[in-house]
C-alpha positions in Angstrom: 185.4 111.4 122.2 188.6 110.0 121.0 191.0 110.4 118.3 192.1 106.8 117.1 194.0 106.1 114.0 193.1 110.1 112.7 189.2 109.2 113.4 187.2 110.4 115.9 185.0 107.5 117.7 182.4 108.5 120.0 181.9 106.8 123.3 178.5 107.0 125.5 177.8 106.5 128.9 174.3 106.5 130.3 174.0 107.2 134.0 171.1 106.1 135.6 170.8 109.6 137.3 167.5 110.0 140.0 165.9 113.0 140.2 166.4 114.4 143.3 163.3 114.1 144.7 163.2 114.9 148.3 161.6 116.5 151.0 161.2 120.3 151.2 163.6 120.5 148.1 161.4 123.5 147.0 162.0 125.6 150.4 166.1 125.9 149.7 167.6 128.8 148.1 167.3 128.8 144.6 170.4 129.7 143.0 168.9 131.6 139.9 165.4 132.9 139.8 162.7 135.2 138.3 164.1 138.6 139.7 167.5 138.4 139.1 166.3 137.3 135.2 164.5 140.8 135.1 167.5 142.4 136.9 169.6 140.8 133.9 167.2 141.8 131.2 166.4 145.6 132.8 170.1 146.0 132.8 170.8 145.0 129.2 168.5 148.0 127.8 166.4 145.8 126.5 163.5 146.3 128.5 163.2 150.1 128.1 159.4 151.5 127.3 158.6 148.1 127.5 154.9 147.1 128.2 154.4 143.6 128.7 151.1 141.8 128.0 148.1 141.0 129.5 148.7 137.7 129.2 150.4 135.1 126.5 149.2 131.8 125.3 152.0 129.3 125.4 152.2 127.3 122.1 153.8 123.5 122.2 153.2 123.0 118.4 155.4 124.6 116.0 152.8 124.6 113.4 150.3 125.8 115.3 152.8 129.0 116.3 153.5 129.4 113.1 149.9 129.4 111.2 148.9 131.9 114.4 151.5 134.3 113.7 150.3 134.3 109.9 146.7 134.2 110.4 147.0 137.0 113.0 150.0 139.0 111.6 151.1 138.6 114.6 154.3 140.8 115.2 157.3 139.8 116.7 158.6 140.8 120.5 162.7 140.7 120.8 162.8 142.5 123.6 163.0 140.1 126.0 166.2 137.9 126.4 164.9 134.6 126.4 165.5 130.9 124.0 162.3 131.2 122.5 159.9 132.6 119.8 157.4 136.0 121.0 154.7 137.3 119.2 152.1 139.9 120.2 148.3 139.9 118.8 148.0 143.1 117.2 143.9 142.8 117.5 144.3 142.9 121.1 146.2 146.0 120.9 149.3 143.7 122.2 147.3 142.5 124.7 147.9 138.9 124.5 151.2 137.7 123.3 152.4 134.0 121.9 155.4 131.7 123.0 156.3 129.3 121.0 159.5 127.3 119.7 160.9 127.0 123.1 161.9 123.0 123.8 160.9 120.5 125.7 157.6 120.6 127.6 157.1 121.0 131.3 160.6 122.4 132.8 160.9 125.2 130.0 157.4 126.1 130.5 158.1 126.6 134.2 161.0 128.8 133.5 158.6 130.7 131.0 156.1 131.4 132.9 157.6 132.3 136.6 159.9 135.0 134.3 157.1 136.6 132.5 155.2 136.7 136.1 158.1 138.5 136.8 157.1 140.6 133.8 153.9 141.5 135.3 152.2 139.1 133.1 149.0 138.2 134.9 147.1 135.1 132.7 148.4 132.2 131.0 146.9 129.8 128.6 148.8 126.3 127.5 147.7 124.9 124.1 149.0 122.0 123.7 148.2 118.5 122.7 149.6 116.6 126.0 148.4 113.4 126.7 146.3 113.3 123.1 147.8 110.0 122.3 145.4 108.0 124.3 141.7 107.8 122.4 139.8 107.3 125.9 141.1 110.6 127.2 138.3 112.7 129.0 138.0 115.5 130.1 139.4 116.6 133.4 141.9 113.5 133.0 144.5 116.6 132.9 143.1 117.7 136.4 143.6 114.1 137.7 146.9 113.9 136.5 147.9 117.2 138.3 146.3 116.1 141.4 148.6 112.4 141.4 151.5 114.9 140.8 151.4 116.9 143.5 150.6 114.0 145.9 153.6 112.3 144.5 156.1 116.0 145.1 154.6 116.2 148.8 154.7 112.3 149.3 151.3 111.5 149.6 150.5 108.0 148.9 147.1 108.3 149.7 144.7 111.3 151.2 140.8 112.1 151.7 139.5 114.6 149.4 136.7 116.9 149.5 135.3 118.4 146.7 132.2 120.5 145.4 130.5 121.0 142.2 133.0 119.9 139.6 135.4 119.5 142.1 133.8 116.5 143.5 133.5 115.2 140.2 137.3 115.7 139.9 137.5 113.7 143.0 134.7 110.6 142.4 136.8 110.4 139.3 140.1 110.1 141.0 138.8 107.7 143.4 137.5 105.5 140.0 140.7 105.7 138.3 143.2 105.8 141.3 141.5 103.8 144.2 144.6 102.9 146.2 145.5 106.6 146.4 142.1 108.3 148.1 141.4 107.3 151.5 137.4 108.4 151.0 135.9 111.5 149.1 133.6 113.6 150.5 131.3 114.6 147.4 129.1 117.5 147.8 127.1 119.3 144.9 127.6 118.1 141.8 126.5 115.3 139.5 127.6 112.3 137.7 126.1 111.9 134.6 123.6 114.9 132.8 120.2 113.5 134.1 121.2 114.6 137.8 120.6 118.2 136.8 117.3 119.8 137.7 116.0 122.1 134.7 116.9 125.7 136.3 114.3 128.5 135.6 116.2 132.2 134.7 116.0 134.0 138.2 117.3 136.9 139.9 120.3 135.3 141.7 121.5 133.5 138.5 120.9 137.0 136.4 123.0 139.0 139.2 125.9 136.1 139.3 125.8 135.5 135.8 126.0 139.4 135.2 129.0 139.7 138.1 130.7 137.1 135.8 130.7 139.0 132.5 131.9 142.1 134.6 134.5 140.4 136.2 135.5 139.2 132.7 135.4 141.8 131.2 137.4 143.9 133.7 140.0 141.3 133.9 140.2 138.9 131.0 143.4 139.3 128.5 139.8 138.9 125.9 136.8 139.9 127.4 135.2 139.4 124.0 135.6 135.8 124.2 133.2 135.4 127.3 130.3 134.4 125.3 132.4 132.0 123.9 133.6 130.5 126.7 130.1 130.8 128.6 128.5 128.6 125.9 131.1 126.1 126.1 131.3 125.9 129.9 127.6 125.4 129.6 127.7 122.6 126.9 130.1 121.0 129.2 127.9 120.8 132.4 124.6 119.9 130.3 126.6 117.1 128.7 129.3 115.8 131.3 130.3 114.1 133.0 128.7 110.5 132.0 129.8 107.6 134.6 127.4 104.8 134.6 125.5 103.4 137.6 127.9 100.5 136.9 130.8 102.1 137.5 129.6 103.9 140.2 128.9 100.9 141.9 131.9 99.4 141.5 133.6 102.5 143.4 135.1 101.1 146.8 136.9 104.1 148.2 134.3 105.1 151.1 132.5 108.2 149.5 130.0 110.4 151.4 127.4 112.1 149.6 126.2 115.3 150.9 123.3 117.2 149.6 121.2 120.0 150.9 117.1 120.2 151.1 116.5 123.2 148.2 119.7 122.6 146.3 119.0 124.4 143.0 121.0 122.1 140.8 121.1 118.8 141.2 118.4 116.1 141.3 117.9 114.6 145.1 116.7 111.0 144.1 120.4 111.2 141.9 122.8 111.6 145.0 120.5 109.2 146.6 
């Protein structure tokens, strides 16, 4: 910025600036991180008495934040010294706490969450709309996407994967959409499309697993009165997904073994044949 005949004119230069990524980047020394942020904030006083929640629901959409809070009358954390907005849900007792108003997507999120880990905060839910632009989106697109990212921070331009029940899904899936970065998927357990499930009769080992579920759940979750909930829709998900045609199956060209066993309970033999 320069003054020129008693005006200020503005001059901008764009840097085309990599981002340094290189091996083992992640294994140096970080120079600011989640326990000296809770050093910082113990020391201000600003932490006394406090009891920090089960777990928080990180909120991208402003609008969304803002019709929770009112909807839920939900009442505001300043406690903790951070750029963004916190909320706690009083009809979980404080239990569950919002974030919201806090930037830019992933890096800030990052930052979020490793400090409130540091908080003791245990479970954490992102509600977002990433990736909603695109009408063909599917679900477990978001798990494929993670998968490519990682592969590209360790630089992996291709690997095998192995994967069972709706992880080999997740990885049939990822050979279809990404070919040239699987070397071969070893698929054991699952289905591709809702005929390949057998019709399950109620029996003792689904009753005792089903039942360890709902403890576990209830013992751990942030809102164990949400497992019904979440059951049913777990379960509309597997009767109803995933739905790749024999077409597309057969135009799969990453080398795939398919393994099942004799008395598999779930899925259809003559459909991994």
């Amino acid at each position: 910025m320069a003054a020129l005949d008693g005006r200020f004119h503005c001059a901008y230069c764009v840097l085309a600036v990599p981002y340094p990524n290189f091996p083992d980047k992640h294994l140096a020394t970080p120079l600011v991180t989640p326990q000296r942020f809770l050093e910082y904030a113990r020391a201000s006083g600003r932490l006394e008495g406090f009891e920090p929640p089960k777990g928080v629901l990180l909120i991208y959409k402003r609008s969304l934040m803002a019709s929770l809070v009112e909807s839920h009358a939900a009442q505001e954390e300043t406690r903790i010294p951070q750029l963004t907005s916190a909320y706690r849900l009083p009809r979980t007792g404080g239990a569950v706490g919002l974030l919201g108003d806090f930037g830019i997507g992933g890096p800030v999120v990052s930052i979020l969450v490793e400090e409130h880990a540091a908080l003791d905060v245990r479970y954490f839910f992102s509600l977002g709309l990433a990736g909603g632009l695109q009408s063909d989106g599917r679900i477990g697109d978001i798990v494929l996407c993670t998968v490519l990212a990682v592969m590209d921070e360790l630089h992996l331009d291709q690997t095998a994967l192995v994967g069972w029940s709706d992880g080999a899904c997740t990885a049939l899936i990822l050979a279809m959409n990404a070919p040239a970065r699987v070397a071969g998927v070893f698929f054991f357990g699952c289905n591709m499309d809702p005929s390949g499930v057998k019709e399950i009769e109620p029996n003792q080992i689904l009753a005792r697993c089903f039942h360890r579920h709902a403890e576990d759940s209830a013992r751990l979750s942030a809102a164990p009165d949400h497992f019904k909930a979440v059951a049913d829709a777990v379960g509309l998900m597997q009767r109803t997904q995933p739905t790749a045609s024999a077409q597309a199956l057969a135009e799969v060209r990453v080398p795939v073994a398919i393994v099942h066993r004799e008395h598999y309970q779930c899925i259809q033999r003559e459909h991994a044949e």
